[in-house]
C-alpha positions in Angstrom: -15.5 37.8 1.0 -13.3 37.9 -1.8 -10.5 35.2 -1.5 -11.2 34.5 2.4 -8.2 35.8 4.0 -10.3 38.9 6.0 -11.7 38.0 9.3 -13.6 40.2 11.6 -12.3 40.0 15.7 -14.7 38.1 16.9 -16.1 39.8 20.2 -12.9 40.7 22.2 -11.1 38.2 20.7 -10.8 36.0 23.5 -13.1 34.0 24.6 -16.2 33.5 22.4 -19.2 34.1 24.4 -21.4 31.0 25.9 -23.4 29.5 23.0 -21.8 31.6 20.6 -19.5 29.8 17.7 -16.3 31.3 15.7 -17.4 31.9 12.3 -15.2 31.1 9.5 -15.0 35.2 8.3 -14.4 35.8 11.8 -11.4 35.0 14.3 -9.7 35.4 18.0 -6.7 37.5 18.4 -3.4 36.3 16.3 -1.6 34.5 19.6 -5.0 32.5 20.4 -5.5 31.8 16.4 -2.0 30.9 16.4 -2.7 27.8 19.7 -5.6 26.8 17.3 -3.6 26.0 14.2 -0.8 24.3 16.1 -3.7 22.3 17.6 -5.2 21.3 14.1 -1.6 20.4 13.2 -1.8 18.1 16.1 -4.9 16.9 15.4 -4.1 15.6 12.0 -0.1 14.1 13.3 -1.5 10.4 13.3 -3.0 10.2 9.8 -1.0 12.1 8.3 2.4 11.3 9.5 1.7 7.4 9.2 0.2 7.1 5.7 3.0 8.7 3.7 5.1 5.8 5.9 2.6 2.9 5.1 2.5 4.2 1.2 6.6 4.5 1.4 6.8 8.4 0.7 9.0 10.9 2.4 6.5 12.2 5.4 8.9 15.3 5.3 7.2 16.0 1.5 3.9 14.8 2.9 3.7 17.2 5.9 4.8 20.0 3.5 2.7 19.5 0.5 -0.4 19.2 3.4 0.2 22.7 4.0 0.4 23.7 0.3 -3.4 21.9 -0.5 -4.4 23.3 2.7 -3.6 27.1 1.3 -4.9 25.9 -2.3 -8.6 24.6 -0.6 -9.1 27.7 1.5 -8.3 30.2 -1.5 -10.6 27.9 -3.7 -13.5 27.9 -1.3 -12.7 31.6 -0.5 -12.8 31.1 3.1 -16.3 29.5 3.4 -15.4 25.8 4.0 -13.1 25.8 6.8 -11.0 22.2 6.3 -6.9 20.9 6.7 -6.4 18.4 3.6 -3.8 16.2 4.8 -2.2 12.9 3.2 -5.1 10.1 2.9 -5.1 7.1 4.3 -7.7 5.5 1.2 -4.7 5.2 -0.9 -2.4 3.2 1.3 -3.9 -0.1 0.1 -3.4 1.1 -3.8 0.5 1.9 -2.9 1.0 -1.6 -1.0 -0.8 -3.1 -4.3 1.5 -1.1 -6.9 4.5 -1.7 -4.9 3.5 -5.2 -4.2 3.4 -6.0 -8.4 7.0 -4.2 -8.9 5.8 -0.6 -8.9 8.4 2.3 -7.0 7.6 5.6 -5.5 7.5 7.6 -9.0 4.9 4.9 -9.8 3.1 5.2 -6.7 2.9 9.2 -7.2 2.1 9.0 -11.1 -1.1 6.4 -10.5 -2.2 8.8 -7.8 -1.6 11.5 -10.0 -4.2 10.4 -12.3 -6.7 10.3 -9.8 -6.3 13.7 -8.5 -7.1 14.4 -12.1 -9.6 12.2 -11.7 -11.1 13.8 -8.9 -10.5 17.4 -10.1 -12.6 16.5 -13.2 -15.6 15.0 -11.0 -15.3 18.8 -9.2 -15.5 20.5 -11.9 -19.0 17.7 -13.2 -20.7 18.5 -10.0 -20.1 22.3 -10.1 -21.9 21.9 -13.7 -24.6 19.5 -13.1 -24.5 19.6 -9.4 -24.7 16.9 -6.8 -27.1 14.6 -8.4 -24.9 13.3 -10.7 -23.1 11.9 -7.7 -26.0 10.0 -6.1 -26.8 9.1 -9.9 -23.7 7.6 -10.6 -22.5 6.0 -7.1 -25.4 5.7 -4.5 -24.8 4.6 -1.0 -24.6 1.1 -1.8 -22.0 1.3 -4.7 -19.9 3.7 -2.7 -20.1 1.7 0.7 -19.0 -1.4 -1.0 -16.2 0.6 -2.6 -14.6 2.0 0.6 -15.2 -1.5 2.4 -12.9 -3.2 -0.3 -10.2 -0.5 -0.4 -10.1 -0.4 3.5 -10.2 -4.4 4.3 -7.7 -4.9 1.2 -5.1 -4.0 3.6 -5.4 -7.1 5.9 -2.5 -8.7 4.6 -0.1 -5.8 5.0 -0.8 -5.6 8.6 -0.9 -9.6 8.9 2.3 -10.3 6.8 4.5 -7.1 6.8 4.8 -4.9 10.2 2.6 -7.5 12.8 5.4 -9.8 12.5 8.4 -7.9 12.8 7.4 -7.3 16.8 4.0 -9.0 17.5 4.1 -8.2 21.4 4.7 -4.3 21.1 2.2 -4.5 17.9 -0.2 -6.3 20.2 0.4 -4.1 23.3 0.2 -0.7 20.5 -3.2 -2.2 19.6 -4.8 -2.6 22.9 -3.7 1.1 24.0 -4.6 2.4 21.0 -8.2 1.0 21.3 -8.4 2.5 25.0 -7.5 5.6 23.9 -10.4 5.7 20.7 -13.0 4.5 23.5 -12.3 5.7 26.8 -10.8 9.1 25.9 -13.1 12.4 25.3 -12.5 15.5 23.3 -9.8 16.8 21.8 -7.7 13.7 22.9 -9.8 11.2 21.4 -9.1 13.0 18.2 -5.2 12.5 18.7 -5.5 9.1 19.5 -3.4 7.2 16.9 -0.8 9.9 17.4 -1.0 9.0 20.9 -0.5 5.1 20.2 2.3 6.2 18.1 4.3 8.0 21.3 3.3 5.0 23.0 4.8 2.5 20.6 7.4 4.4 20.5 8.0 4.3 24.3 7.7 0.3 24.5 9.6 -0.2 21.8 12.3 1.9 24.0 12.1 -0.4 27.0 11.9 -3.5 25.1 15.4 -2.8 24.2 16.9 -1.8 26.7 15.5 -5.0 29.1 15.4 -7.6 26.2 17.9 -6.4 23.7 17.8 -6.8 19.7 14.7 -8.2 18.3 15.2 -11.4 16.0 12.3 -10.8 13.0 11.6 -10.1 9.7 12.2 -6.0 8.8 12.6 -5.0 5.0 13.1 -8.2 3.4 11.7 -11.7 3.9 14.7 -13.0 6.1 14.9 -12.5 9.4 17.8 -10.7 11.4 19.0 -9.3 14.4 17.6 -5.7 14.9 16.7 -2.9 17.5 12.7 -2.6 17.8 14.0 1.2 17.7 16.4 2.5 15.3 17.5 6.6 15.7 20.9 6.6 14.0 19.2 8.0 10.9 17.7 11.5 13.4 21.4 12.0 14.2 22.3 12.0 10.9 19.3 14.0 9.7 19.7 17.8 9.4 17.7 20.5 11.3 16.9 22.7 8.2 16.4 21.5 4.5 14.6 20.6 1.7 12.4 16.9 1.3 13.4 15.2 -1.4 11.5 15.6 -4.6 10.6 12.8 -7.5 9.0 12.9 -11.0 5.6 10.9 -11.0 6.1 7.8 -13.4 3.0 6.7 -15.4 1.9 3.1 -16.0 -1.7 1.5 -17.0 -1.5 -1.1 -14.4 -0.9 1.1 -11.5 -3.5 3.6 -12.7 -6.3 1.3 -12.9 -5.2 -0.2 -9.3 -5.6 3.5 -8.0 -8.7 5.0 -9.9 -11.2 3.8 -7.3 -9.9 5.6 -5.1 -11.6 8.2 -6.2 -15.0 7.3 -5.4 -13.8 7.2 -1.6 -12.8 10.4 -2.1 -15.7 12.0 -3.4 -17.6 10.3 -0.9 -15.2 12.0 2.3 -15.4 15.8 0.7 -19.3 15.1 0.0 -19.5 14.4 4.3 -17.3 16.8 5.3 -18.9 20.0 3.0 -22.4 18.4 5.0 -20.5 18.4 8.4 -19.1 21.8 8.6 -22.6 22.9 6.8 -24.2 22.0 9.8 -22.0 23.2 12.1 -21.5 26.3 10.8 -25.2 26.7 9.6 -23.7 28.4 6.5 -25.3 25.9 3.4 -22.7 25.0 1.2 -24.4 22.5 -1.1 -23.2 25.3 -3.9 -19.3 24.7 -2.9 -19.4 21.0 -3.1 -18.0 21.0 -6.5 -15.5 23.2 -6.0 -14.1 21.6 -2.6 -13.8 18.6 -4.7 -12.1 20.1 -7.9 -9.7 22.2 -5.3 -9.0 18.9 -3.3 -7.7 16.8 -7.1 -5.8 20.6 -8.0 -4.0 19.9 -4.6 -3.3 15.9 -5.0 -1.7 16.8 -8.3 0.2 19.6 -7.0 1.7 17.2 -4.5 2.4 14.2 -6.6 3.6 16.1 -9.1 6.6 16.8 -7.0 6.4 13.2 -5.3 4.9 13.6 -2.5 1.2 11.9 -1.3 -1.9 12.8 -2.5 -4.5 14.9 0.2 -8.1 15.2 1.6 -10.2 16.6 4.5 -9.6 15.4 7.1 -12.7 14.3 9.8 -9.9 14.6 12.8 -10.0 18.5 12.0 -13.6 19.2 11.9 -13.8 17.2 15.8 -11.2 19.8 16.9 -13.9 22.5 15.5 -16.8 20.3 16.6 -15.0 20.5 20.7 -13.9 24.3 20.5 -16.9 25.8 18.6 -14.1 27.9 16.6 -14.3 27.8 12.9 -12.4 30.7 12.0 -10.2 29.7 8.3 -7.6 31.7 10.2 -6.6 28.5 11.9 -6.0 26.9 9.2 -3.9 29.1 7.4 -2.2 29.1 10.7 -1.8 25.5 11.1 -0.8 25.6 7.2 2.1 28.2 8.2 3.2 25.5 10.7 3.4 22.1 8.2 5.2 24.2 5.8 7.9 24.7 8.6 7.8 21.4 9.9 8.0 19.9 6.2 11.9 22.1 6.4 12.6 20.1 9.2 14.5 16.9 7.8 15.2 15.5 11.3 11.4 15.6 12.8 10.9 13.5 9.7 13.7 11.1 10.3 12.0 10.6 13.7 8.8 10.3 11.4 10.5 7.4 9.6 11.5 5.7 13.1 8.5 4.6 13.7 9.2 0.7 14.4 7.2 -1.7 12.3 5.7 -3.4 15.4 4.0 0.2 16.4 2.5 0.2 12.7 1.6 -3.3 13.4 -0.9 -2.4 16.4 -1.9 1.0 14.7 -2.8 -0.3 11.2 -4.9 -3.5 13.0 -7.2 -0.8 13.8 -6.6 1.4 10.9 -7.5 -0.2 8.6 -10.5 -1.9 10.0 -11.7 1.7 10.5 -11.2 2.4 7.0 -13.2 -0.8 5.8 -15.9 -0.3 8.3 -16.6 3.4 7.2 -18.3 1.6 4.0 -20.6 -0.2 6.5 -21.6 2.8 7.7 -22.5 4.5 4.3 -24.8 2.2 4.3 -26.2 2.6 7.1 -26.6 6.0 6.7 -27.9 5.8 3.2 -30.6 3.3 4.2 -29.1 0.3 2.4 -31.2 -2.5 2.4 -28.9 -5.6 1.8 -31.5 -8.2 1.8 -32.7 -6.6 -1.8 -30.2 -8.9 -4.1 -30.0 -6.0 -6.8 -27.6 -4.4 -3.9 -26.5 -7.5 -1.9 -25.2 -9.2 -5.4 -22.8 -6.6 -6.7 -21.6 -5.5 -3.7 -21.0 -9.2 -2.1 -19.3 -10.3 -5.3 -17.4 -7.0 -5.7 -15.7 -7.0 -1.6 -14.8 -10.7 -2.2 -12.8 -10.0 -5.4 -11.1 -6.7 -3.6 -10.1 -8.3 -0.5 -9.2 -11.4 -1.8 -6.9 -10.2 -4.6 -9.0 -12.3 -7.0 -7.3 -11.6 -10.9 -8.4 -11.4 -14.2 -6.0 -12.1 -16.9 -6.7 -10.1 -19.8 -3.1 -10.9 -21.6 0.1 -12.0 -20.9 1.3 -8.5 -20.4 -1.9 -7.1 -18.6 -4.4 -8.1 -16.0 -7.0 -7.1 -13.5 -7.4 -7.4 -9.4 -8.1 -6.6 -6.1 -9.3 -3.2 -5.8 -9.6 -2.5 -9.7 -11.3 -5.6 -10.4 -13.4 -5.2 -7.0 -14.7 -1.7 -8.5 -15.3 -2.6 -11.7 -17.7 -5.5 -10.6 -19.6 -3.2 -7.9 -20.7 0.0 -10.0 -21.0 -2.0 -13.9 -22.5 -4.8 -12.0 -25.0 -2.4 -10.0 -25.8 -0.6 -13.0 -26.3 -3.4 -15.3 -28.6 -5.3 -13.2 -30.7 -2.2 -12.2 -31.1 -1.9 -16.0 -32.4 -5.3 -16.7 -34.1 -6.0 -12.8 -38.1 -6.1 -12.3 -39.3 -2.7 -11.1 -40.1 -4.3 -7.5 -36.7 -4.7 -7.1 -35.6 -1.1 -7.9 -38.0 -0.1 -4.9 -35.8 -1.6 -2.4 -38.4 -3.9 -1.2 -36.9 -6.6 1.0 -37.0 -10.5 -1.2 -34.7 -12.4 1.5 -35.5 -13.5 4.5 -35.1 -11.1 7.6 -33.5 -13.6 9.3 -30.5 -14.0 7.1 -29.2 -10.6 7.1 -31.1 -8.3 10.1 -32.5 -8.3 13.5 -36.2 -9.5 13.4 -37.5 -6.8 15.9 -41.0 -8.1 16.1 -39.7 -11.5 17.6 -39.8 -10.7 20.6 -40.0 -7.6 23.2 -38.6 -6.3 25.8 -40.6 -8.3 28.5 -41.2 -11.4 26.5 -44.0 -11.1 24.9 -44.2 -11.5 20.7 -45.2 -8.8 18.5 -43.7 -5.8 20.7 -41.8 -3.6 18.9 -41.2 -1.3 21.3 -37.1 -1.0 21.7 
C-alpha cells in the first residue's frame, strides 16, 4: 500500500452497499469523504477542545498540532489503522498537579515531552519483542489501578476550581450532559460533551441577561463581580493567524508527576489497534508497536512547539463503528480541516470562553469517566480483587494518587499523588508476586465473597438457594 494515501472508489462511491463496510484502502467520492472528516472533526470537538483548556494550553495550538499527529499516525501505519489522535484528556490531572506545585505552561509541555518519549520508546520495545512485554510488564490489574488514580486525581479541580465559580449552570451542564451520554443514540451520543458545551454556553447566556454578573471566585482565590460569559476577547481575536508557540521547559519534579501517564496511554492505543481490528477484520496485532511509537513521535512534535500532547481517540472509532466507513481518507480529510481551524485565532477565543461553571458540570462527569475506565480494565481483564496479591497494591496505590499523599525525599525534592500512586502499584505488584506463595499467583480467590462481589449462589431468581441461573 505503500504510505497509505491510495484508495480504490469504493462501489460507486456513494452509498456503500447493505452489509458492506468502507475499507481503510478504499473510499467514497471526494465531496462525501469530505462530510466524513468534517464529521470526525466534530466528533472529537468535546475532548479535544476542553483538555487543552483544563491543562491551560492554547486550544488554537491543540486543534492544529491534532491535525499534524493525525497526518504523522496515518503515514506511520501506512494507511492500515484508520484513527484521529487528538489532545488527551489522561494528562489533564498531571498539568493541574505541575501547575498546582508552581509549574507554567513550558513546564507542563517539557514533562509531557518526556513522556511522548516515553511512549515512543515503549513503540519501538513492542515492535521488537512484541506485545507480551506489555502484559508482562503492566497486566490488567497494574494498568486499571493506574488509570483509576490519574482519572479520580482530578476530584478536587472540579470540587475547588470551576464548580464553584457558577454551581447552578455547573449543576444544570451536568444533568444535561448526563441525558445526552444516556438517552441519545449514534452519532450524537458521540458528540455529547460538545453538546453540553453549546449548552453551557447557552445558560450561561440567559443567566446574564435575567440575573446579571455572577459574584464568585474565577482565576484567583477572591471573589469578584463577573459575567458567567465573557466574549470581549472573540472581538478582539483575529480571523486568520498563527497560535502561539512555547519552548518546553524541563524539570525532575514535573517529569516524574507525568511519566504514568504513559501506561494509560499504552493501554488506549493497545484498545483501539483491537477495536478497529475487529471492525475492519484486518489483524493488526503486527502494527501495535508502531501505532504506539507514531503516537510518542506526534506528542513530541506537539510539545515541542507548546502545544498538548495526542492519542486515539475512542469518539472516532464510534463515528466508524455507526457509518460502517473506514476509509483513512477521512481522516486526512478531517486532518485538512484542524489544520484550518487551528489558523483561526477567533474560533479559539470562543474555545477559551468557555465559562468555568460549564467546565464545572462537564468535568463532574469527565473525570469520573476517566477514573472509571480503570474499573473496567479490570473487568475486562478478569481481575479478581479478592486475591490480596492484586487488591493490596492496587488499594494502597489509588489511595496515595487520589489523596495527594507525599513522600519527602529532601528538602528540595519529594514524591505524590499520581507519581507516588504509580510507583506503589507496579514495584509493589511486582515485588510481592516475587516473594507471594504460588497459590496466590493463580488468582485463586483467599477473601471472602462477601466483602468484595455478588454471592450468585445465595439465592435465585424464584427464591430458592443454590440457583445460579441469572
Amino acid at each position: 500500500m505503500g504510505l497509505g494515501v491510495r484508495w480504490t472508489l469504493h462501489g460507486d462511491g456513494r452509498t456503500p452497499a447493505p452489509g458492506a463496510v468502507v475499507r481503510p484502502d478504499e473510499r467514497l467520492t471526494w465531496p462525501r469523504t469530505a462530510g466524513l472528516g468534517a464529521q470526525h472533526v466534530v466528533a472529537m470537538f468535546g475532548a479535544s477542545f476542553v483538555a487543552p483548556v483544563l491543562m491551560g494550553l492554547d486550544p488554537n495550538l491543540a486543534i492544529m498540532m491534532s491535525g499534524v499527529a493525525t497526518v504523522i499516525f496515518l503515514l506511520a501505519t501506512r494507511g492500515r489503522v484508520p484513527s484521529y489522535l487528538g489532545c488527551s484528556l489522561s494528562f489533564v490531572g498531571v498539568a493541574a498537579a505541575i501547575r498546582a506545585s508552581g509549574g507554567n505552561s513550558a513546564v507542563v509541555t517539557g514533562a509531557v515531552f518526556v513522556v511522548g518519549a516515553a511512549l515512543f520508546l515503549a513503540g519501538l520495545a513492542v515492535q521488537r519483542f512484541g506485545a507480551r512485554i506489555i502484559h508482562a510488564a503492566m497486566p490488567p490489574v497494574v494498568t486499571g489501578a493506574v488509570v483509576m488514580l490519574i482519572g479520580f486525581n482530578l476530584a478536587p479541580v472540579t470540587a475547588s476550581t470551576y464548580w464553584p465559580q457558577d454551581q447552578w449552570t455547573a449543576l444544570l451542564t451536568m444533568l444535561f450532559t448526563g441525558l445526552a451520554v444516556v438517552c441519545l443514540r449514534g452519532f450524537w451520543s458521540r458528540i455529547a460533551i460538545f453538546l453540553g458545551l453549546i449548552f453551557g454556553y447557552g445558560i450561561s447566556w440567559v443567566f446574564d441577561l435575567v440575573f446579571g454578573k455572577i459574584h464568585s471566585t474565577v482565576g484567583g482565590p477572591e471573589a469578584v463581580d463577573h459575567w458567567r460569559l465573557d466574549l470581549s476577547a472573540v472581538a478582539k481575536a483575529d480571523w486568520i493567524g498563527l497560535p502561539a508557540f512555547h519552548a518546553p521547559q524541563f524539570q525532575w519534579s514535573a517529569i516524574l508527576i507525568a511519566l504514568p501517564v504513559v501506561i494509560a496511554l499504552i493501554a488506549e492505543n493497545a484498545g483501539h489497534i483491537k477495536a478497529v481490528s475487529e471492525m475492519t477484520g484486518d489483524p493488526l496485532d503486527d502494527k501495535l508497536g508502531t501505532a504506539i511509537a507514531a503516537d510518542g513521535a506526534a506528542s513530541m512534535l506537539s510539545t515541542a512547539v507548546g502545544g498538548p500532547p495526542n492519542t486515539t481517540y475512542s469518539e472516532n472509532i464510534g463515528v466508524m463503528a455507526a457509518t460502517r466507513v473506514y476509509s483513512t481518507a477521512a481522516y486526512w480529510a478531517a486532518a485538512g480541516f484542524a489544520l484550518l481551524f487551528g489558523l483561526c485565532p477567533k474560533f479559539g477565543a470562543v474555545v477559551a470562553a468557555i465559562p468555568g461553571g460549564v467546565l464545572g458540570g462537564i468535568t463532574v462527569i469527565l473525570y469520573g469517566m476517566i477514573g472509571l475506565l480503570g474499573a473496567q480494565i479490570w473487568i475486562n481483564g478478569r481481575v479478581d480483587l479478592r486475591n490480596p496479591l492484586n487488591l493490596v497494591p492496587a488499594a494502597a496505590g489509588i489511595i496515595i494518587g487520589v489523596g495527594g499523599v507525599r513522600l519527602n525525599i529532601s528538602d528540595s525534592f519529594e514524591l505524590g499523588g499520581i507519581a507516588l500512586g504509580t510507583i506503589v502499584v507496579i514495584t509493589g505488584y511486582h515485588a510481592l508476586r516475587y516473594f507471594a506463595p504460588p497459590h496466590l499467583k493463580q488468582q485463586e480467590p483467599l477473601l471472602d465473597s462477601g466483602t468484595s462481589a455478588y454471592d450468585e449462589t445465595a439465592q435465585g431468581p424464584a427464591g430458592e438457594p443454590g440457583d445460579k441461573r441469572g
